[in-house]
mmCIF file of the N, C-alpha and C atoms, coordinates in Angstrom:
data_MODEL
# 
_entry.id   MODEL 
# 
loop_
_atom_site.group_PDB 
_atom_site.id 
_atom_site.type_symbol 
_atom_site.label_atom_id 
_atom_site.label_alt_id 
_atom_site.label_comp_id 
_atom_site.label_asym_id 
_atom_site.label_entity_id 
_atom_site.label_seq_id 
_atom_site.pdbx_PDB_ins_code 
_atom_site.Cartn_x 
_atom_site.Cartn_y 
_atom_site.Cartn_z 
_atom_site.occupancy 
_atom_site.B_iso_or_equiv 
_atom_site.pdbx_formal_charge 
_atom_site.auth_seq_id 
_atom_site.auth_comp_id 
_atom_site.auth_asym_id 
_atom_site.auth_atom_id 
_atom_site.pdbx_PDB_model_num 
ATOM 1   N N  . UNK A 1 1  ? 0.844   -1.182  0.000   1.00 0.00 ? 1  UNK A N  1 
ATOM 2   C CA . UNK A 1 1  ? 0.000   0.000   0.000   1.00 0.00 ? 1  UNK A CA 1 
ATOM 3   C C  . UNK A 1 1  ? 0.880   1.233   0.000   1.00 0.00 ? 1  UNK A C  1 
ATOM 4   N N  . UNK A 1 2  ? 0.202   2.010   -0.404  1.00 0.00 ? 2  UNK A N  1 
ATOM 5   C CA . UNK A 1 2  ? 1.405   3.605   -0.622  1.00 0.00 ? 2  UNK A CA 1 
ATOM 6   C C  . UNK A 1 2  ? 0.581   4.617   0.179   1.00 0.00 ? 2  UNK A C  1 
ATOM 7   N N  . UNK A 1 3  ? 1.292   5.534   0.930   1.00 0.00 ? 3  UNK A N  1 
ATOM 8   C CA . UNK A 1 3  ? 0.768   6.475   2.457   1.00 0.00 ? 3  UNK A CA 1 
ATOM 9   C C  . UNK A 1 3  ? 1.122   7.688   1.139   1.00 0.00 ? 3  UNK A C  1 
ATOM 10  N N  . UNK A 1 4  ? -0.464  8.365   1.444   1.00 0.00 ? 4  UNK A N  1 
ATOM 11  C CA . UNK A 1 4  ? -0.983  9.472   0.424   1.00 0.00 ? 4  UNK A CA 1 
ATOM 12  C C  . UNK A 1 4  ? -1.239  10.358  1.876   1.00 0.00 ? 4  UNK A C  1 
ATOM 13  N N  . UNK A 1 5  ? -1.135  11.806  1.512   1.00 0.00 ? 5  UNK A N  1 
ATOM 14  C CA . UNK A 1 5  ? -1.941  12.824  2.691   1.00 0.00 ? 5  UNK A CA 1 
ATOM 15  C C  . UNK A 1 5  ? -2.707  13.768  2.012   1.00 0.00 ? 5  UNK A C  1 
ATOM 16  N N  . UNK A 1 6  ? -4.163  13.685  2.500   1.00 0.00 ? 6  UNK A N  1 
ATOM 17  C CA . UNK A 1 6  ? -5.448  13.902  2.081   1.00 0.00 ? 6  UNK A CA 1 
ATOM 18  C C  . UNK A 1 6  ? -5.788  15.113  2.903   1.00 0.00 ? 6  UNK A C  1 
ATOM 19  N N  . UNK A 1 7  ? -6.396  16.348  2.454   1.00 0.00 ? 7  UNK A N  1 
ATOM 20  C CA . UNK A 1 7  ? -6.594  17.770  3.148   1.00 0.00 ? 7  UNK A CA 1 
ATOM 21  C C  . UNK A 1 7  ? -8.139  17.154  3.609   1.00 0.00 ? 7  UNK A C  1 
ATOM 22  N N  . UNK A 1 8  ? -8.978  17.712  4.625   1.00 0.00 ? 8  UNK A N  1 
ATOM 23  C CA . UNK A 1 8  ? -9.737  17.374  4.672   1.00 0.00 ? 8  UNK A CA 1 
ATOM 24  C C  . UNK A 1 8  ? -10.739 18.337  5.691   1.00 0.00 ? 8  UNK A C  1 
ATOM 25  N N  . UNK A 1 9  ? -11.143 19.264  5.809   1.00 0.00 ? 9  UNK A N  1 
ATOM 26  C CA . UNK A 1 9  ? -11.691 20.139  6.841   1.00 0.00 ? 9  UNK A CA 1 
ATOM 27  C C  . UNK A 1 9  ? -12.441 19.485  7.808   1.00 0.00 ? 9  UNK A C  1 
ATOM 28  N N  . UNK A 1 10 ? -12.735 19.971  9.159   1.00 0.00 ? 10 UNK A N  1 
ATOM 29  C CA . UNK A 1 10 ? -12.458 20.066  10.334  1.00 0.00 ? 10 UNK A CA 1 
ATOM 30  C C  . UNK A 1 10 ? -14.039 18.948  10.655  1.00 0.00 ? 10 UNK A C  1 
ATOM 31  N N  . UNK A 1 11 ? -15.143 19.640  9.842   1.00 0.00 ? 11 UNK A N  1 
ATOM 32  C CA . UNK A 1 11 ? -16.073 18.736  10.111  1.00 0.00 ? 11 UNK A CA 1 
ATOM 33  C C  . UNK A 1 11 ? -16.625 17.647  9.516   1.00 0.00 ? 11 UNK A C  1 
ATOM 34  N N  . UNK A 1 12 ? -15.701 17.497  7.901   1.00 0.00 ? 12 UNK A N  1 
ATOM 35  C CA . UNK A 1 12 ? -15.772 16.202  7.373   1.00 0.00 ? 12 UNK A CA 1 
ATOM 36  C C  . UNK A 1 12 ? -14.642 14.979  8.338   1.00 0.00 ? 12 UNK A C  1 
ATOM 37  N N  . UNK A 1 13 ? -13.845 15.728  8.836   1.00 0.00 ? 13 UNK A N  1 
ATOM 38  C CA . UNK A 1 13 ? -12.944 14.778  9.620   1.00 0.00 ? 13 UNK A CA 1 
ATOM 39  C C  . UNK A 1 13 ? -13.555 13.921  10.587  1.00 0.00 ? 13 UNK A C  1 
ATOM 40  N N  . UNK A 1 14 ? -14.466 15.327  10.816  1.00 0.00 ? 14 UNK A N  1 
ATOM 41  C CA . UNK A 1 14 ? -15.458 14.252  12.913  1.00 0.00 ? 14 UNK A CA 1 
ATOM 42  C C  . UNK A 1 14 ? -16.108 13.026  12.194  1.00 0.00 ? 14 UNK A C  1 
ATOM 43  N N  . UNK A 1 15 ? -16.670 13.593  11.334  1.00 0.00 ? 15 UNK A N  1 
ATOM 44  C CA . UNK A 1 15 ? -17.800 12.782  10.741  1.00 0.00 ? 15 UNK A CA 1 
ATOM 45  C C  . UNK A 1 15 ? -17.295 11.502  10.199  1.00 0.00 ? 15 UNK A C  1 
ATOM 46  N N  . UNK A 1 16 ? -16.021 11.432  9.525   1.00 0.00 ? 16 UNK A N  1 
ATOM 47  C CA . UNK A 1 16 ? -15.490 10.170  8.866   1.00 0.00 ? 16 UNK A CA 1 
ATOM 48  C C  . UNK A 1 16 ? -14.673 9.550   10.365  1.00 0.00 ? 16 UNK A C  1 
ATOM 49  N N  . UNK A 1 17 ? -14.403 10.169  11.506  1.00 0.00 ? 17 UNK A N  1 
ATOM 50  C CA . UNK A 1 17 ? -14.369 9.267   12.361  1.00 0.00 ? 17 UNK A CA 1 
ATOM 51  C C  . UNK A 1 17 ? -15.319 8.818   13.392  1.00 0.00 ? 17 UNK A C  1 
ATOM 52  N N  . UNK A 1 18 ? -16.217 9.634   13.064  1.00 0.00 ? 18 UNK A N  1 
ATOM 53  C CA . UNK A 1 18 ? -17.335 9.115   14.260  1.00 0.00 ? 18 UNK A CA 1 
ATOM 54  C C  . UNK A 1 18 ? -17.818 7.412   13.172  1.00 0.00 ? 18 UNK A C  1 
ATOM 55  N N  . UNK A 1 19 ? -18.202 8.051   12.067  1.00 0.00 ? 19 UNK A N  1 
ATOM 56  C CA . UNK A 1 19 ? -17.984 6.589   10.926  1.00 0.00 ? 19 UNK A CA 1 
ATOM 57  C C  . UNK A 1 19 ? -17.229 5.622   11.085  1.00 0.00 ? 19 UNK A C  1 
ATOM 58  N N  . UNK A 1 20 ? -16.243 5.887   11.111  1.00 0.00 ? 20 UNK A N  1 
ATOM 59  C CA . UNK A 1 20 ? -14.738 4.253   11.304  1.00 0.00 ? 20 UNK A CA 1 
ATOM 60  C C  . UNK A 1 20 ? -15.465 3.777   12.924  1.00 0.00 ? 20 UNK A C  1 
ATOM 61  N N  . UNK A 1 21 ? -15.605 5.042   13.532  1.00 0.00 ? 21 UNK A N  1 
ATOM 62  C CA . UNK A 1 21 ? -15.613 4.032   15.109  1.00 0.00 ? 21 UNK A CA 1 
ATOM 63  C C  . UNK A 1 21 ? -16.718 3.112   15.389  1.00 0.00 ? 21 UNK A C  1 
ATOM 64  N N  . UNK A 1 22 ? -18.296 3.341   14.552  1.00 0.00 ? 22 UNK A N  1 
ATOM 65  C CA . UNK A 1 22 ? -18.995 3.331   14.723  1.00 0.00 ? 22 UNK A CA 1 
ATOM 66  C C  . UNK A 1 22 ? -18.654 1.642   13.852  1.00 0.00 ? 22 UNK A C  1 
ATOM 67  N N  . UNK A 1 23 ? -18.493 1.220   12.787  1.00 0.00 ? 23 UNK A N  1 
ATOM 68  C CA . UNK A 1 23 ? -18.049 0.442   12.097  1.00 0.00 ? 23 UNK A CA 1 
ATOM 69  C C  . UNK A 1 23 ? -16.732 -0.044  12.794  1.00 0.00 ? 23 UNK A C  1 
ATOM 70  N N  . UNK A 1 24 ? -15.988 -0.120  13.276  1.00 0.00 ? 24 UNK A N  1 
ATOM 71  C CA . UNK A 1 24 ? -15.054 -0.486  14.353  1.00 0.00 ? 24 UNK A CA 1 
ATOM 72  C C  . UNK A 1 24 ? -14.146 -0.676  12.798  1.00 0.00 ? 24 UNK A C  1 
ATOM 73  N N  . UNK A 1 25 ? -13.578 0.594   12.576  1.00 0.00 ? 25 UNK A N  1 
ATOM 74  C CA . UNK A 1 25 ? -12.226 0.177   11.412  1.00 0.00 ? 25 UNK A CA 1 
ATOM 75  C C  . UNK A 1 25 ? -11.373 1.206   11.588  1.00 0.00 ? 25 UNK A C  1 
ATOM 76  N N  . UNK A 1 26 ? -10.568 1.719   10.834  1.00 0.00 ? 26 UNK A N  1 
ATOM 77  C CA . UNK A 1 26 ? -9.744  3.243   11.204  1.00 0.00 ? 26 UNK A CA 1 
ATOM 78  C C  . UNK A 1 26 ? -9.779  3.581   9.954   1.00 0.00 ? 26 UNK A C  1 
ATOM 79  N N  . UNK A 1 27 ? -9.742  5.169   10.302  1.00 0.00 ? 27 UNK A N  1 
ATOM 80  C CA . UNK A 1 27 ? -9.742  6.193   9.484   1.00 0.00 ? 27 UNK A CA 1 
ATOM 81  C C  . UNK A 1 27 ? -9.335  5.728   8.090   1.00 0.00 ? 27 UNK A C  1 
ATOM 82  N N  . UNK A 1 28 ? -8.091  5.210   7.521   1.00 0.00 ? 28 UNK A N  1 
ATOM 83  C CA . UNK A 1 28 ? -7.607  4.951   6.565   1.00 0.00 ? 28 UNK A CA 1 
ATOM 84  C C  . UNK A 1 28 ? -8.401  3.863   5.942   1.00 0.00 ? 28 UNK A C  1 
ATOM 85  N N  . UNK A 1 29 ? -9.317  2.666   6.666   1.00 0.00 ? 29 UNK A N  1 
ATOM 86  C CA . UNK A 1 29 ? -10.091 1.521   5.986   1.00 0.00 ? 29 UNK A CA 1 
ATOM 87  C C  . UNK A 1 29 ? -11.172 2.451   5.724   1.00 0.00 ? 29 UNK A C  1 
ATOM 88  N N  . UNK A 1 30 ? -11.618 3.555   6.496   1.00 0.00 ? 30 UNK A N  1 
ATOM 89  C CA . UNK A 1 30 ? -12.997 4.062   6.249   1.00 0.00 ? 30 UNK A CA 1 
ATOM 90  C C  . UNK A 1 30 ? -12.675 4.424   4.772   1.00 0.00 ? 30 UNK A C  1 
ATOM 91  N N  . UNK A 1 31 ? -11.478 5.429   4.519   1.00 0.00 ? 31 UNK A N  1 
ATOM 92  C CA . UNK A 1 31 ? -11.342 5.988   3.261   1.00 0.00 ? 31 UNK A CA 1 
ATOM 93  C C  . UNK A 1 31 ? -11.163 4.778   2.071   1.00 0.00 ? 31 UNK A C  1 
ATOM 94  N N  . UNK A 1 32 ? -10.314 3.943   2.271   1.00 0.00 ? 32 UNK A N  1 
ATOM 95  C CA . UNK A 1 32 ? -10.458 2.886   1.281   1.00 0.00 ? 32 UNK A CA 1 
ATOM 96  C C  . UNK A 1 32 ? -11.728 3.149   0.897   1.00 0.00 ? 32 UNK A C  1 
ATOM 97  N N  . UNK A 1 33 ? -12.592 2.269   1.897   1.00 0.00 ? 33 UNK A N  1 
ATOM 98  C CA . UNK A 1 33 ? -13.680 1.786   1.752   1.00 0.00 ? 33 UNK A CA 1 
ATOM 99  C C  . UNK A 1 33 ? -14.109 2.676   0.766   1.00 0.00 ? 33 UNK A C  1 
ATOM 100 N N  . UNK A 1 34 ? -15.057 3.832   1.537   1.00 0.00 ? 34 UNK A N  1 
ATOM 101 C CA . UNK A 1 34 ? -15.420 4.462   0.478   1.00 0.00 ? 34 UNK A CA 1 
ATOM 102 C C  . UNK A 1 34 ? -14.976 5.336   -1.131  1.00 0.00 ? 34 UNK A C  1 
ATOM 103 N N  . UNK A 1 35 ? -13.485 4.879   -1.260  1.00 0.00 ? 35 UNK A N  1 
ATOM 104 C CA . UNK A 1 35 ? -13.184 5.579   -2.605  1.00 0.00 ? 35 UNK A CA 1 
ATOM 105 C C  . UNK A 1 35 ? -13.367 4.472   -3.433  1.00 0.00 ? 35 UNK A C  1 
ATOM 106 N N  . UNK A 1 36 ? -13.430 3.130   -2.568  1.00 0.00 ? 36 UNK A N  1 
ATOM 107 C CA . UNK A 1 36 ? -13.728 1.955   -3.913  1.00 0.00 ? 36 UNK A CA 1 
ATOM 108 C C  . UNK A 1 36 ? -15.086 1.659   -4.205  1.00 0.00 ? 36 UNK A C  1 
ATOM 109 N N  . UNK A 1 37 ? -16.193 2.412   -3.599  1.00 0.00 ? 37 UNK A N  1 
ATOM 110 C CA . UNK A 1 37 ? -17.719 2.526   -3.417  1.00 0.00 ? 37 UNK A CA 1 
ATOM 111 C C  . UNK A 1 37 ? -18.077 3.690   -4.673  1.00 0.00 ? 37 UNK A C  1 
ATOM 112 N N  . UNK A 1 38 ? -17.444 4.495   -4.154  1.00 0.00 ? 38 UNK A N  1 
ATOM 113 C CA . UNK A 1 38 ? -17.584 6.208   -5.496  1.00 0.00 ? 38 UNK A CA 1 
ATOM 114 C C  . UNK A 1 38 ? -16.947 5.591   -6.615  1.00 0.00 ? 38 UNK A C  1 
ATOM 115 N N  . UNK A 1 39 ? -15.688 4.579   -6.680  1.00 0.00 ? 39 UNK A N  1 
ATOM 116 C CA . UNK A 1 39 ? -15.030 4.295   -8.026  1.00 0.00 ? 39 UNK A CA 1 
ATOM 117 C C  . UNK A 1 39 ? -16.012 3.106   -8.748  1.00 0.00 ? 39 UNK A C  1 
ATOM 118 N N  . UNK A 1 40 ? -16.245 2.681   -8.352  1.00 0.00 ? 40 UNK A N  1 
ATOM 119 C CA . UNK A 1 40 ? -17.768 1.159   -8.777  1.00 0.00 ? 40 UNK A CA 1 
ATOM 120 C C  . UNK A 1 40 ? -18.351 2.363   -9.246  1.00 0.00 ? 40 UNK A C  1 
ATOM 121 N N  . UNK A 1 41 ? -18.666 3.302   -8.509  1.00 0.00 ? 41 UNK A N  1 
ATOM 122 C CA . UNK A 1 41 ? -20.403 3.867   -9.315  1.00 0.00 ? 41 UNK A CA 1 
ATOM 123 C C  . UNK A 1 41 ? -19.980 4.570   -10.294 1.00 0.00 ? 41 UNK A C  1 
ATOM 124 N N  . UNK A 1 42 ? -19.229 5.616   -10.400 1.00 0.00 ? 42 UNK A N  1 
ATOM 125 C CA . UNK A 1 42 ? -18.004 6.381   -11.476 1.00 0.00 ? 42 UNK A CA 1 
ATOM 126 C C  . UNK A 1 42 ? -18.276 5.227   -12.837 1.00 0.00 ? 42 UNK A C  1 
ATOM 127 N N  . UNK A 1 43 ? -17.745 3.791   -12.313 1.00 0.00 ? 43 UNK A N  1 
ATOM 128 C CA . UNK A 1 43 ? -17.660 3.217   -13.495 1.00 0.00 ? 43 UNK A CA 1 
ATOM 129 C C  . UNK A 1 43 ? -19.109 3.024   -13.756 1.00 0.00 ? 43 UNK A C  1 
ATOM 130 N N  . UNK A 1 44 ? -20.062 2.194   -13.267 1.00 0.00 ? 44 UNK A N  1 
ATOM 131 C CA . UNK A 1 44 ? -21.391 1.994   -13.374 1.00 0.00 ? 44 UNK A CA 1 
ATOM 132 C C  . UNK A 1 44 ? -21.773 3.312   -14.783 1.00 0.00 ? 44 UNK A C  1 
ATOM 133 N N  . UNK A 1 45 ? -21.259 4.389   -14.139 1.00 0.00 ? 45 UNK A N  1 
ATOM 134 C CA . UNK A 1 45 ? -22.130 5.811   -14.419 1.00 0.00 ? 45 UNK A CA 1 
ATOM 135 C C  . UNK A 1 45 ? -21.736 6.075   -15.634 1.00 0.00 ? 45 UNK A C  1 
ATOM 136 N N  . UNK A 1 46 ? -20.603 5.460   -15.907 1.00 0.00 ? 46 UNK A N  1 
ATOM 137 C CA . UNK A 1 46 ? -19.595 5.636   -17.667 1.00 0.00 ? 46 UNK A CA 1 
ATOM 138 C C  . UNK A 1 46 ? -20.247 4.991   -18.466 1.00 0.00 ? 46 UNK A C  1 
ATOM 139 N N  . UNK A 1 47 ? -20.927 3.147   -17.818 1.00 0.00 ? 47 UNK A N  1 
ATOM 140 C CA . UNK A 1 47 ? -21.089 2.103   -18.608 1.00 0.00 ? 47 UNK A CA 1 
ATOM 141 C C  . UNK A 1 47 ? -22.716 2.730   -19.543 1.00 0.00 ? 47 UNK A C  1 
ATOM 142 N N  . UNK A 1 48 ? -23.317 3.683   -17.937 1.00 0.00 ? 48 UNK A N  1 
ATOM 143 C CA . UNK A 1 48 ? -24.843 3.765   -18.367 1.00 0.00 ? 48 UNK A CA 1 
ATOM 144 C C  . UNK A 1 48 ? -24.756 4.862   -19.528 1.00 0.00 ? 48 UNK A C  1 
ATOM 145 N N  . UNK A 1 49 ? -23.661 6.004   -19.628 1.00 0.00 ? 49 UNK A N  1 
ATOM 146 C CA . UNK A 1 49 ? -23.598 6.555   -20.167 1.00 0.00 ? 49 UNK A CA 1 
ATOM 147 C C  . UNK A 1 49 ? -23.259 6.428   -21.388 1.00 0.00 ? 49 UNK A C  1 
ATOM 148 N N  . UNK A 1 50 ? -22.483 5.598   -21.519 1.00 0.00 ? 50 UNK A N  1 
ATOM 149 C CA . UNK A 1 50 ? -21.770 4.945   -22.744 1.00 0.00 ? 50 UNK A CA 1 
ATOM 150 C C  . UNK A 1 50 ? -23.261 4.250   -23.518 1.00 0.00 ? 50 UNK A C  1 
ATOM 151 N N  . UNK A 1 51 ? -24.089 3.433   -22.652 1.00 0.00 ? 51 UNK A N  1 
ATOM 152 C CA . UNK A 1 51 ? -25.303 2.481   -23.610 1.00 0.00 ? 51 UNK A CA 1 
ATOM 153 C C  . UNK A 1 51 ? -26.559 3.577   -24.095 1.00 0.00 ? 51 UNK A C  1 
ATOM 154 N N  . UNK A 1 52 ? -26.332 4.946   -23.138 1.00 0.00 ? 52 UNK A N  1 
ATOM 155 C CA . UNK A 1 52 ? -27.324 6.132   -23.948 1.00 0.00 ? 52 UNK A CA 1 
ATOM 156 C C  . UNK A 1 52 ? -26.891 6.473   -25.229 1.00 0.00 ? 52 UNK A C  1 
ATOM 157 N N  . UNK A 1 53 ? -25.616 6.682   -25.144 1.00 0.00 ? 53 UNK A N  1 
ATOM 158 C CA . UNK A 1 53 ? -25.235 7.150   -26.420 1.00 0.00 ? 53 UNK A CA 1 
ATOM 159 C C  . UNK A 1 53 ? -25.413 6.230   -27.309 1.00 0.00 ? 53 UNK A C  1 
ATOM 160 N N  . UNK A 1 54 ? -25.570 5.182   -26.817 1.00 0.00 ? 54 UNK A N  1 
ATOM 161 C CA . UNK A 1 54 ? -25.335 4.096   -28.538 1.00 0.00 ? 54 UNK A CA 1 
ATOM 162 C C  . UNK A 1 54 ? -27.013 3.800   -28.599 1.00 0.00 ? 54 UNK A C  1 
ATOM 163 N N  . UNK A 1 55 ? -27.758 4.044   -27.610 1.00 0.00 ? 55 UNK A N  1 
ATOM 164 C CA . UNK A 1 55 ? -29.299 4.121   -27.809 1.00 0.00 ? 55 UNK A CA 1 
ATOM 165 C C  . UNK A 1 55 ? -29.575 5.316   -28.828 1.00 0.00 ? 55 UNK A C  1 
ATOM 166 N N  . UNK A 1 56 ? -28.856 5.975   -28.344 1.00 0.00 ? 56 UNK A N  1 
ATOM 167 C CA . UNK A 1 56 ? -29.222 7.644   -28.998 1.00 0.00 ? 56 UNK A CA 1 
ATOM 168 C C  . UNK A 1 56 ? -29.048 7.496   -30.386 1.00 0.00 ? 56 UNK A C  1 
ATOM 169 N N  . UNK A 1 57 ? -27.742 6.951   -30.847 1.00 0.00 ? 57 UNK A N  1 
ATOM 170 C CA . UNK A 1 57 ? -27.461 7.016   -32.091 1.00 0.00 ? 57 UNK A CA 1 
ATOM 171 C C  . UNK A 1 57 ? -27.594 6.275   -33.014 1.00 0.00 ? 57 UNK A C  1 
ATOM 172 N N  . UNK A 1 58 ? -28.243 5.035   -32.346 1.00 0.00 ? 58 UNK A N  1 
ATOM 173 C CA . UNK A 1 58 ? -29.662 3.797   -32.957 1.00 0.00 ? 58 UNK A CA 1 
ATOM 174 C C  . UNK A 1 58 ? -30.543 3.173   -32.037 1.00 0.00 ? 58 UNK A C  1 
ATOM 175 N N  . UNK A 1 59 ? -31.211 4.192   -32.405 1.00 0.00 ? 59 UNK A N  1 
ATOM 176 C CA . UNK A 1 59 ? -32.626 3.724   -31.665 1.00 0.00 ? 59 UNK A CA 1 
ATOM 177 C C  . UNK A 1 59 ? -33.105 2.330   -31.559 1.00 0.00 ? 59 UNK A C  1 
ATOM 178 N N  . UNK A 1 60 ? -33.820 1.643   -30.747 1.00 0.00 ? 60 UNK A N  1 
ATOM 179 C CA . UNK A 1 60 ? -34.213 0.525   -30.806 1.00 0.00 ? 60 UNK A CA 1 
ATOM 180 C C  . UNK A 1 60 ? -35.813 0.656   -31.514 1.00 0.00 ? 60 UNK A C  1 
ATOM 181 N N  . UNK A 1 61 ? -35.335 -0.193  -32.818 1.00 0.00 ? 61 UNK A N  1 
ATOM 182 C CA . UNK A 1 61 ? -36.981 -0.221  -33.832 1.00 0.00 ? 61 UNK A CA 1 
ATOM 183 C C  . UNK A 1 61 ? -38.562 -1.227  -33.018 1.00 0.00 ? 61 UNK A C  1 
ATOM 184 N N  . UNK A 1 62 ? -39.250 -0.714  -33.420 1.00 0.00 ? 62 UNK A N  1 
ATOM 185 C CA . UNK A 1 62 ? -40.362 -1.514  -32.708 1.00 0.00 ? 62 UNK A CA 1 
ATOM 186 C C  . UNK A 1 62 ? -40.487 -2.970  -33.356 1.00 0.00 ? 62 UNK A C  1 
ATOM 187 N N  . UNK A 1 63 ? -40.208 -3.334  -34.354 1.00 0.00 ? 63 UNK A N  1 
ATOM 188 C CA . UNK A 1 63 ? -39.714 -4.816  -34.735 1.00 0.00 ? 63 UNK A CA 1 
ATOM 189 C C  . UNK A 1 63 ? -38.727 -5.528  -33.909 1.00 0.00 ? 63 UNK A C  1 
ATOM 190 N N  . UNK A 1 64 ? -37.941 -4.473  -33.080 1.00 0.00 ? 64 UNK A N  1 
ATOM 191 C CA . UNK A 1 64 ? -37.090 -5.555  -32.275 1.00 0.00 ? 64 UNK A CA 1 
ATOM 192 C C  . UNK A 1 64 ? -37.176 -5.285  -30.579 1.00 0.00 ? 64 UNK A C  1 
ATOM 193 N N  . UNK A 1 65 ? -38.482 -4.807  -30.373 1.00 0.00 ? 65 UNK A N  1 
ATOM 194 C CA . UNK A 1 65 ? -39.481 -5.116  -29.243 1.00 0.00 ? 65 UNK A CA 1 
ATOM 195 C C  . UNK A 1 65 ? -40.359 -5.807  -28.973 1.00 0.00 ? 65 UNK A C  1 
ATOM 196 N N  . UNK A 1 66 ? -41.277 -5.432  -29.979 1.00 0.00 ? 66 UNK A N  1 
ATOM 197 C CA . UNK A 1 66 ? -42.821 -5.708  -30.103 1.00 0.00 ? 66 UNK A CA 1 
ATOM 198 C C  . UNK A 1 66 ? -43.149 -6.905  -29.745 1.00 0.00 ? 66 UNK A C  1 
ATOM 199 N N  . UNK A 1 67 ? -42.151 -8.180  -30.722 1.00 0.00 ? 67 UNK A N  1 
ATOM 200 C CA . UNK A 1 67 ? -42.368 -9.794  -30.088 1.00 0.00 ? 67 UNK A CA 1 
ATOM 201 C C  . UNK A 1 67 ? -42.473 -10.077 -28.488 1.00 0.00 ? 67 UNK A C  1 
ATOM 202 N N  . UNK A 1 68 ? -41.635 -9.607  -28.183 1.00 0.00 ? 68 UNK A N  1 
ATOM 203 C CA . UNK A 1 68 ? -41.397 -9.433  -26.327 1.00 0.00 ? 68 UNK A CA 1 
ATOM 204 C C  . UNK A 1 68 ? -42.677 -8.764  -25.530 1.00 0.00 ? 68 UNK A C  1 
ATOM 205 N N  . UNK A 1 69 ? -43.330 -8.090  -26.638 1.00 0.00 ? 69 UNK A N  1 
ATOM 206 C CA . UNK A 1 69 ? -44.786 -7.486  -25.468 1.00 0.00 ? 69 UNK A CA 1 
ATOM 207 C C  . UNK A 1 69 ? -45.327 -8.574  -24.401 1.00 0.00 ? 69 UNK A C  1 
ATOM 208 N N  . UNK A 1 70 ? -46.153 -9.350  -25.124 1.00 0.00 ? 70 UNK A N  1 
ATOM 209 C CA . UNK A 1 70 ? -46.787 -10.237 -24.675 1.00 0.00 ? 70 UNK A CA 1 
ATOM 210 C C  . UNK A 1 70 ? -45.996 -11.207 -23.909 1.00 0.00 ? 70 UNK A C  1 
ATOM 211 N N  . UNK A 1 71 ? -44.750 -11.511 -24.231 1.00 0.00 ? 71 UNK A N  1 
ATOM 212 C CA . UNK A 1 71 ? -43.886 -12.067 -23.031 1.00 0.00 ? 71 UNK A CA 1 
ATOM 213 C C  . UNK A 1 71 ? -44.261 -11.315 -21.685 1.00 0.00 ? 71 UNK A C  1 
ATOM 214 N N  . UNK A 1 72 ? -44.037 -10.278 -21.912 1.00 0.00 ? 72 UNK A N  1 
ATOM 215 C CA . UNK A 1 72 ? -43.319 -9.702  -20.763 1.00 0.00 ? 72 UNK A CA 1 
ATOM 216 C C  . UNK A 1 72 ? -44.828 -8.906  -19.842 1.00 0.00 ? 72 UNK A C  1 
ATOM 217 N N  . UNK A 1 73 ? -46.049 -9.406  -20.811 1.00 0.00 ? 73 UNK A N  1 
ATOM 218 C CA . UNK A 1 73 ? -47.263 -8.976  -20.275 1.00 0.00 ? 73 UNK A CA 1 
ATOM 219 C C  . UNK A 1 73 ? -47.606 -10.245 -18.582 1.00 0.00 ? 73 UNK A C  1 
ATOM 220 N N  . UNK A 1 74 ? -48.302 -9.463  -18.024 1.00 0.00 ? 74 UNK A N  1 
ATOM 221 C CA . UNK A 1 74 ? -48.610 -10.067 -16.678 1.00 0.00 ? 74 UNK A CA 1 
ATOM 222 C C  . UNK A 1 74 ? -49.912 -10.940 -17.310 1.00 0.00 ? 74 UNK A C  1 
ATOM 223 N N  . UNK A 1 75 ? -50.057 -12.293 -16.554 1.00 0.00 ? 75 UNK A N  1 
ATOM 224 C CA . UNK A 1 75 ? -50.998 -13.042 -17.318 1.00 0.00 ? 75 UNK A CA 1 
ATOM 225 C C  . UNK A 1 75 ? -52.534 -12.830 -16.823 1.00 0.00 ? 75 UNK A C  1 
ATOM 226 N N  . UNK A 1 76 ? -53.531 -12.794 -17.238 1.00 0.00 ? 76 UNK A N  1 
ATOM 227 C CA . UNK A 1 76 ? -54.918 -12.614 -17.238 1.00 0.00 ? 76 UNK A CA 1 
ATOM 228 C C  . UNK A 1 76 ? -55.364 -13.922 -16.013 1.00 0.00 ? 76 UNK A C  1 
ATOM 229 N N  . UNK A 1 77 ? -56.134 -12.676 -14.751 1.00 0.00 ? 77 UNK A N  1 
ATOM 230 C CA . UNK A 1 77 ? -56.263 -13.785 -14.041 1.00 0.00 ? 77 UNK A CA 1 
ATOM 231 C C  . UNK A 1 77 ? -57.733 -14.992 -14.102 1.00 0.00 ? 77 UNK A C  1 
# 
């Protein structure tokens, strides 16, 4: 692991340790933790972004829905 020093003001500090204690970890697992939580969604947020654009720039035709209606309809009770 490589020792980074992170600025951090006075009342995000209480708060990320009242967090670790509360979770019984230290300061430095709290931060792991959560930069690999924001980096998952970061990516998530690229992937969703990435499948708009290719929606955007071909639309999905109603020939390659339409069969699936009735699948995906709830059945008549």
């Amino acid at each position: 692991m490589e020792i980074i020093q992170v600025v951090l003001d006075q009342k995000l500090l209480k708060a990320a340790d009242i967090a670790a204690k509360k979770r019984k970890v230290n300061r430095s697992a709290l931060i792991r933790q959560a930069l690999e939580e924001h980096l998952k969604r970061l990516h998530v947020r690229d992937l969703e972004e990435r499948d708009r654009r290719g929606y955007h720039a071909k639309p999905q035709r109603k020939e390659e829905y339409l069969p699936w209606e009735d699948a995906a309809a709830w059945p008549e009770d």
